[in-house]
MARVO-219581 format. One line per 4 residues: number of its first residue (from 1); for each residue x, y, z of C-alpha. Coordinates in Angstrom, 1 decimal. Example, Ala and Ser with C-alpha at 12.3 -4.5 7.8 and 13.67 -1.06 7.14 Angstrom:
REM residues 2
1 = 12.3,-4.5,7.8 | 13.7,-1.1,7.1
END
This chain:
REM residues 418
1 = 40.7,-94.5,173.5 | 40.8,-95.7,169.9 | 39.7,-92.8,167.2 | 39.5,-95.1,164.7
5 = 40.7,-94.5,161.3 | 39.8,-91.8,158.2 | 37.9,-93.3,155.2 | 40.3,-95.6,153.6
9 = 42.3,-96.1,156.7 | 45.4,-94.3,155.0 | 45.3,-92.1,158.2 | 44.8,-93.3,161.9
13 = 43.5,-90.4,164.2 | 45.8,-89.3,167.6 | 43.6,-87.3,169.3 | 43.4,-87.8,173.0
17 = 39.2,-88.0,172.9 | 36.1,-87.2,170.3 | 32.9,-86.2,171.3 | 30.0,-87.4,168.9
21 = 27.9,-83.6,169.5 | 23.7,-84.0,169.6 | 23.2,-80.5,169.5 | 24.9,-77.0,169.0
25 = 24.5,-76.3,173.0 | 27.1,-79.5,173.1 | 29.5,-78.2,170.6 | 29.3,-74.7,172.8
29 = 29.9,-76.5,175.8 | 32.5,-79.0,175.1 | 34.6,-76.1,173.2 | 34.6,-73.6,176.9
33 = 35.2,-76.8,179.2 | 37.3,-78.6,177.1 | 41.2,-77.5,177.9 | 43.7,-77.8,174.7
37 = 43.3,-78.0,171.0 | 40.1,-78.8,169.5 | 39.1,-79.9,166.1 | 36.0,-80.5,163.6
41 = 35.8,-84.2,162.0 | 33.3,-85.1,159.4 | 32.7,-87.8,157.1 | 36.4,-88.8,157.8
45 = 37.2,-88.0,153.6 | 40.3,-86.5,154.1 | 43.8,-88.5,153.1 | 46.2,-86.7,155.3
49 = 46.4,-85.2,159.5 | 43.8,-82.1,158.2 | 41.4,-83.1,160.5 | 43.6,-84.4,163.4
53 = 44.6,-82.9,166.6 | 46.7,-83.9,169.8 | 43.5,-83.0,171.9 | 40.0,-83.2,171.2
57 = 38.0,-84.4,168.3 | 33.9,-83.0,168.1 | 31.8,-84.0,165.3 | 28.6,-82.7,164.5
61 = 27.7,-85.3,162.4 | 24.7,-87.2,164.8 | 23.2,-83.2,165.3 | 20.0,-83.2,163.8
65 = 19.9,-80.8,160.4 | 17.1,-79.8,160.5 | 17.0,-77.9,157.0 | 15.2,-74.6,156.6
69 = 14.3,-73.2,153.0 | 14.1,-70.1,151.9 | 12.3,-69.7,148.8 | 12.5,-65.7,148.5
73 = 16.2,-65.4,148.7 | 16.6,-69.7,147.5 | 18.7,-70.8,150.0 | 18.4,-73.5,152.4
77 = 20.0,-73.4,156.1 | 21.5,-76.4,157.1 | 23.3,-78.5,159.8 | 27.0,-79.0,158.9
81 = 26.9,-82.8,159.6 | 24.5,-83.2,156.9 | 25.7,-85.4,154.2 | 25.6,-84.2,150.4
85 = 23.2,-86.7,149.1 | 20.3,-86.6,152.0 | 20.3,-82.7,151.5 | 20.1,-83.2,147.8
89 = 17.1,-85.7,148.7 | 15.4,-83.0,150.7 | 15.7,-80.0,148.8 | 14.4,-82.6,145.3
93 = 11.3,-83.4,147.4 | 10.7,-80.3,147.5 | 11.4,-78.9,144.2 | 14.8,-77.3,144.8
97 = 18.6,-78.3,143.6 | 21.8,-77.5,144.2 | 24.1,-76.0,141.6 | 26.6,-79.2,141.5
101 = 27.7,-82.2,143.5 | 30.7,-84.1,143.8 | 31.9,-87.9,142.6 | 30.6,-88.7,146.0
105 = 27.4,-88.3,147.8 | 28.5,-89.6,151.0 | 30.7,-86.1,151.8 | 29.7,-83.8,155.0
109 = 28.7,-80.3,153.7 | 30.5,-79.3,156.3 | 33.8,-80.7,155.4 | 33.5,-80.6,151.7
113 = 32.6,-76.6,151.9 | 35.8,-76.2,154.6 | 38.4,-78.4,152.0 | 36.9,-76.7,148.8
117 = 36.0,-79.8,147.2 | 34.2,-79.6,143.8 | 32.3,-81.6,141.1 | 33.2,-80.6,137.1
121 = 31.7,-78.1,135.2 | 33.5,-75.0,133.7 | 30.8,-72.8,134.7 | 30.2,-74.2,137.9
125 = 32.1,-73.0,141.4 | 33.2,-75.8,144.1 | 30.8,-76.6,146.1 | 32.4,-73.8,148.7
129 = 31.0,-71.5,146.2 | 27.6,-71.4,146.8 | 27.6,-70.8,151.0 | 26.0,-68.0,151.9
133 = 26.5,-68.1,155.2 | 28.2,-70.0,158.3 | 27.3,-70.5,161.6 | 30.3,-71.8,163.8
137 = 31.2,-72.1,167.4 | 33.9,-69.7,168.4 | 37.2,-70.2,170.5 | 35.1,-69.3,173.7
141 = 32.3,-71.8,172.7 | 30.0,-68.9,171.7 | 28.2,-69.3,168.5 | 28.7,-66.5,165.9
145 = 26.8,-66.0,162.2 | 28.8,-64.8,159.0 | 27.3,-64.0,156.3 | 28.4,-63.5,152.3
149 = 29.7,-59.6,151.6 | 30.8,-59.4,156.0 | 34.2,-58.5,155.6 | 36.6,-61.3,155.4
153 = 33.9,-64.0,154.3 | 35.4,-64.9,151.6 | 38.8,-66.4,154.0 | 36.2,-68.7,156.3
157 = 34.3,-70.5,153.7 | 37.3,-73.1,152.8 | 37.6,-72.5,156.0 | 39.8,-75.4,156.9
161 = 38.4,-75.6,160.2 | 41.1,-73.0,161.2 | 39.0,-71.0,163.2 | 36.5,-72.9,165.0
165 = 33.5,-75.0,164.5 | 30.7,-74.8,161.5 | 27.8,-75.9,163.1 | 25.0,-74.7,160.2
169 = 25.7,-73.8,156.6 | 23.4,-71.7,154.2 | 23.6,-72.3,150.7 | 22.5,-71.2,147.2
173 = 19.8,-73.1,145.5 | 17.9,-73.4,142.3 | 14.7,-74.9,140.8 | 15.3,-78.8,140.4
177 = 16.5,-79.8,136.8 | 17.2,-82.9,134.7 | 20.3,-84.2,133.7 | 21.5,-87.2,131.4
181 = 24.7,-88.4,131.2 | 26.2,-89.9,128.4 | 29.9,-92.1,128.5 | 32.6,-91.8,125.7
185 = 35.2,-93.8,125.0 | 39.0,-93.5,123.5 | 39.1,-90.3,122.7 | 42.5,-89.5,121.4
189 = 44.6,-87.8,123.7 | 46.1,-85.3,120.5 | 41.9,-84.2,120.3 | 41.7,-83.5,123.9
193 = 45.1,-82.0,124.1 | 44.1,-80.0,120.8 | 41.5,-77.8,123.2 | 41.2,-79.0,126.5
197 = 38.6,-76.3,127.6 | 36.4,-77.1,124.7 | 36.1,-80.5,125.2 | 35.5,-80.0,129.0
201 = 32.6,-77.7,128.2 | 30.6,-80.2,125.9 | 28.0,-80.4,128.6 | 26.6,-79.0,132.1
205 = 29.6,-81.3,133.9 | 31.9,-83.1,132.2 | 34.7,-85.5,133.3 | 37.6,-87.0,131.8
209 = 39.1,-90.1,132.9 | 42.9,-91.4,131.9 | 45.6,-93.8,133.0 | 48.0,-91.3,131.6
213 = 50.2,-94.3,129.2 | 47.4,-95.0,126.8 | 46.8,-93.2,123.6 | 43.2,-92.9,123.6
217 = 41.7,-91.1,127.3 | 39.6,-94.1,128.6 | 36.4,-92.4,129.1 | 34.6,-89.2,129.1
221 = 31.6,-88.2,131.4 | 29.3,-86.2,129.5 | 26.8,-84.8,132.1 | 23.8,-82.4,130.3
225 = 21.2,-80.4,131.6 | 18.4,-81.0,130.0 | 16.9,-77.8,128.2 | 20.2,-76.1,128.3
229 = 22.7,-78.0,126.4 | 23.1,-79.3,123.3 | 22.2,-83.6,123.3 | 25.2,-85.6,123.1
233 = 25.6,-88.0,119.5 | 27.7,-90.3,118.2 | 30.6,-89.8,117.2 | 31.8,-86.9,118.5
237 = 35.3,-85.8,118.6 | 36.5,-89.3,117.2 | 34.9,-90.7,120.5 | 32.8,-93.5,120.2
241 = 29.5,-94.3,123.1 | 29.8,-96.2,125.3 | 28.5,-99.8,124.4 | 25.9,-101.7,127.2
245 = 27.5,-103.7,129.7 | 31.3,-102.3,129.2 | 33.0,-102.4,132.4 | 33.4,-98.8,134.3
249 = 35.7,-97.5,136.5 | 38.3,-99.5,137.8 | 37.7,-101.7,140.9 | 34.3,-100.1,141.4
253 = 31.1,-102.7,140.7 | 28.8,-101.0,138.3 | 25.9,-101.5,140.3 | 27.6,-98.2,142.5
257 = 27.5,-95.8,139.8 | 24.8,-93.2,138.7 | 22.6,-94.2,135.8 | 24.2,-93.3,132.3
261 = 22.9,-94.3,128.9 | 21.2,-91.3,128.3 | 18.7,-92.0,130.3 | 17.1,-88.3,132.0
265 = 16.7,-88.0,135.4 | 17.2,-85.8,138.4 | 20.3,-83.5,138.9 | 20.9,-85.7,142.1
269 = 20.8,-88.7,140.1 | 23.0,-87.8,138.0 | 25.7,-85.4,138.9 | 27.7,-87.7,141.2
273 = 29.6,-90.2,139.8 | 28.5,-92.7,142.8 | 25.1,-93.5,144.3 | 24.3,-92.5,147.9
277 = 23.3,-95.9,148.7 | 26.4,-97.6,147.4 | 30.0,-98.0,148.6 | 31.9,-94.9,147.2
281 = 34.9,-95.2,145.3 | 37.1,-97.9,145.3 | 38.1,-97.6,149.0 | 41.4,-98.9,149.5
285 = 42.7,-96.0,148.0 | 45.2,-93.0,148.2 | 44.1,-89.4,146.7 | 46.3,-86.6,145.4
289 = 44.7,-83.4,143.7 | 46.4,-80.6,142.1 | 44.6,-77.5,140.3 | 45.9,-75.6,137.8
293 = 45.2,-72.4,135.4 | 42.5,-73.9,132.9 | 44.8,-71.8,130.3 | 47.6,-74.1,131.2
297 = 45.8,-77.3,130.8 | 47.7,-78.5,127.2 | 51.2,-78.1,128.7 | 50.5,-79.5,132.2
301 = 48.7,-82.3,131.1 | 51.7,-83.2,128.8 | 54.2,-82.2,131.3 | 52.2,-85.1,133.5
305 = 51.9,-87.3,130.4 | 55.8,-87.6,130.3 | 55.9,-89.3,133.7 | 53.1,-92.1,132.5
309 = 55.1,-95.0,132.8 | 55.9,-93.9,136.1 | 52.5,-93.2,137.3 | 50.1,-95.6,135.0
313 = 51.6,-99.5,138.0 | 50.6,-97.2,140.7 | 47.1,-95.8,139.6 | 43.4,-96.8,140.4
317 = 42.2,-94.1,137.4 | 43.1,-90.2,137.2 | 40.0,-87.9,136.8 | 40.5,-84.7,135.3
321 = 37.6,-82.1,136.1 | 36.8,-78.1,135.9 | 36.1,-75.5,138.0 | 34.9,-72.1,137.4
325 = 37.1,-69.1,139.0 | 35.6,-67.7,142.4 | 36.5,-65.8,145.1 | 37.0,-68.0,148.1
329 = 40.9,-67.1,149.3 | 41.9,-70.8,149.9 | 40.1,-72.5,147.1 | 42.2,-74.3,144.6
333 = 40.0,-72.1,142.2 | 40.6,-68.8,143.6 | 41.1,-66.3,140.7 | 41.5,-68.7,137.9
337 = 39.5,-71.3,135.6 | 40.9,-74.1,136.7 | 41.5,-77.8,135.5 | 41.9,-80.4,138.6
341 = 43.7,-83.4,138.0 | 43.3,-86.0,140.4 | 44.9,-89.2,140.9 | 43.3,-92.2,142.7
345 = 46.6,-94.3,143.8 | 46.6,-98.2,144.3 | 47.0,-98.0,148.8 | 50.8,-98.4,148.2
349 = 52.0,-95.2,150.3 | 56.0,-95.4,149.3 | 54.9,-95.2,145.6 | 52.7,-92.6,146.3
353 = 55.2,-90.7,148.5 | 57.9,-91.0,145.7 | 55.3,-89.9,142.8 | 53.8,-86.9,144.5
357 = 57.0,-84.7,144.5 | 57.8,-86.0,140.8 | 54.5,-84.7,139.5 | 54.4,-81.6,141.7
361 = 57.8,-80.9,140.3 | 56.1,-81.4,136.7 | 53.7,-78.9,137.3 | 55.7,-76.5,139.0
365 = 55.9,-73.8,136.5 | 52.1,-73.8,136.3 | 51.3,-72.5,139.8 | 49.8,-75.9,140.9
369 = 47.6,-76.0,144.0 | 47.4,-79.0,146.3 | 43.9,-80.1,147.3 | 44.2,-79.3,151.1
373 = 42.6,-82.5,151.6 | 44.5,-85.2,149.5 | 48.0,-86.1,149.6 | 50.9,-84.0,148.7
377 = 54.4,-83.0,149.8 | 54.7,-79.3,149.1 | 55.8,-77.5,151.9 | 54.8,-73.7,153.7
381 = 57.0,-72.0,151.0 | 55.9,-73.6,148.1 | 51.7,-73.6,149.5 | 52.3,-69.9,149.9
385 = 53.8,-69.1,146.2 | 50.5,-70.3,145.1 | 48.3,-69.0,147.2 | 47.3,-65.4,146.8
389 = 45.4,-64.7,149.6 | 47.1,-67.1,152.1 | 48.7,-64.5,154.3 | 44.7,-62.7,154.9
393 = 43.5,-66.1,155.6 | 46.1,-66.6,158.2 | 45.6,-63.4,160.0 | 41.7,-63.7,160.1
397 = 42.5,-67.2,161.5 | 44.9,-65.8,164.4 | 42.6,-62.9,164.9 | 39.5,-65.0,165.0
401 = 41.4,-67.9,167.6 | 44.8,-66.1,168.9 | 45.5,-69.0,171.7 | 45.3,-71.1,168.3
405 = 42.9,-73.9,170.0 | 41.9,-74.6,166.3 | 45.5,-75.0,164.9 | 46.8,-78.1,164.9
409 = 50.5,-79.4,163.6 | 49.1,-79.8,159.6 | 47.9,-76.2,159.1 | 51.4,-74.6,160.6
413 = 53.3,-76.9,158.0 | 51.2,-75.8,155.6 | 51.6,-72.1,157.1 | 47.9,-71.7,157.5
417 = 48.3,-71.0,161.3 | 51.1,-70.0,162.9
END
């Protein structure tokens, strides 16, 4: 049977089956009668094999999430399938928010929390940060609860789906709150370069957007929570607003983007970069993400900058983002502020493949993480020499699933499983 592809079709699935789960009794069952490897797909997000396997694909997408809140300890208890945007819609409804979102809506909780994927913010943690709890489906289809401060916690939240199946997630929450977001243009790169964590803390979530070649960045995201932060004016930082009717991002119709202008409205509304009901992204698209010590932002970014020519035929838009430092052992922002510098790559995968090691080379000597769910080339050796806690997250993995039914051929490249 045909799996189909992943998201922009950059990646065609070779499992042997997939079973579409109704309910956590299915997952249970399908993972003790089902012989072979087994793995969790999502929303399908992911540009490389993460997700694949050479036996069985379940998501648990199509189980109903039925969302419990928790107003006394404000968290909510979730399916995994849920996407990020009908949560958000759910917990606004009802007067509730989540700490931060990412460009897109569209993203599984489940996979977004397993991958450590993040919005911007240098006070805000990925979106991995906030679980307080996991409920997954064990090698011998049993289902087993974890909960924030059991030991070893903080190795199954970016999880990678190393060790079985999430089936429920509970997360941290917060009273709802408003944001506007403002849009700068050509700031000079010598401003930004000048203090880099400065300008990224101008507001509640704030992202920068470059082609790398040009002197002036081409746009800045100024995202402010209202009542908290100070309101954006013109000019700032020799940045000018942006004017009505300017085009956006690159390939993406404007009609797909979250309201900017100023104009308040809900954190949901807001903090993405995409609306739920639109196409996200561009689409035909390649990703590569690297994180790096916030400290280290001036000289990476310039050690980047020096490959522009290079990089600026091949790119959709680069978006450079924070994160704040956490505890998680296989986030990109374990242990450090960190700047991620993403690239959205024109679908031309022999460019891509020859600019990947160039830029990871370029970054080298600033402990550079690979987002484990984008494209990169950096092998067991090199993933390890940036990875503190690597080695712990491995052996909870082999503990937790020692016949390895959860391993598949990308996490032993990658030395996540053995």
């Amino acid at each position: 049977m045909s799996i189909g592809a992943n998201w922009a079709g950059t990646h065609f699935f070779g499992a042997s089956a997939m079973v579409e789960a109704r309910t956590i009794t299915e997952v249970q069952e399908t993972v003790s009668t089902t012989r072979g490897p087994i793995r969790a797909l999502g929303t399908r997000h992911s540009f490389n094999d993460l997700a694949d396997t050479a036996g069985t694909l379940i998501t648990v997408t199509r189980i109903d999430p039925n969302p419990v809140l928790d107003t006394a300890t404000q968290t909510v208890n979730v399916g995994a399938g849920i996407r990020y945007g009908e949560l958000a819609v759910w917990l606004q409804e009802r007067g509730w928010a989540l700490h931060n979102m990412g460009s897109l809506p569209h993203i599984s909780v489940g996979g977004a929390v397993a991958t450590g994927t993040h919005g911007s913010g240098v006070t805000n943690g990925c979106l991995s940060d906030a679980v307080a709890g996991l409920e997954y489906v064990n090698a011998s289809g049993a289902l087993v609860k974890a909960t924030r401060g059991d030991p070893g916690f903080e190795g199954l939240v970016v999880g990678l789906g190393a060790y079985g199946i999430v089936v429920r997630i509970t997360l941290d929450i917060q009273p709802t709150f408003l944001v506007r977001q403002d849009v700068y243009r050509d700031l000079p790169w010598a401003t930004f370069l000048d203090d880099v964590p400065a300008v990224m803390s101008a507001g509640y979530s704030v992202s920068a957007f470059t082609m790398w070649a040009e002197e002036n960045l081409q746009q800045i995201w100024r995202k402010t929570r209202i009542g908290a932060d100070e309101t954006p004016t013109e000019p700032w930082l020799g940045a000018r607003m942006e004017r009505a009717n300017e085009a956006g991002l690159v390939g993406v119709p404007p009609d797909n983007l979250t309201t900017k202008d100023g104009i308040e409205g809900p954190w949901l509304e807001r903090l993405p970069h995409f609306r739920l009901d639109s196409t996200p992204s561009n689409g035909d698209e390649i990703q590569t993400e690297y994180f790096v010590d916030l400290a280290d932002a001036e000289a990476a970014l310039s050690a980047v900058r020096r490959l522009s020519d290079e990089i600026a035929p091949h790119l959709l838009i680069t978006e450079l983002r924070t994160i704040a430092a956490d505890g998680l052992w296989l986030s990109g922002a374990y242990g450090r502020a960190t700047l991620a510098i993403h690239f959205t790559w024109r679908n031309d995968e022999e460019a891509v493949s020859r600019l990947t090691p160039r830029i990871e080379n370029a970054l080298a000597p600033f402990g550079a993480r690979p987002h484990w769910g984008k494209v990169h080339t950096m092998d067991a050796d090199a993933v390890a020499a940036v990875t503190p806690r690597l080695a712990d997250a491995r052996d909870e993995f082999e503990r937790l699933d020692p016949e390895g039914r959860f391993a598949n051929a990308h996490l032993r490249k990658l030395g996540v499983r053995r």
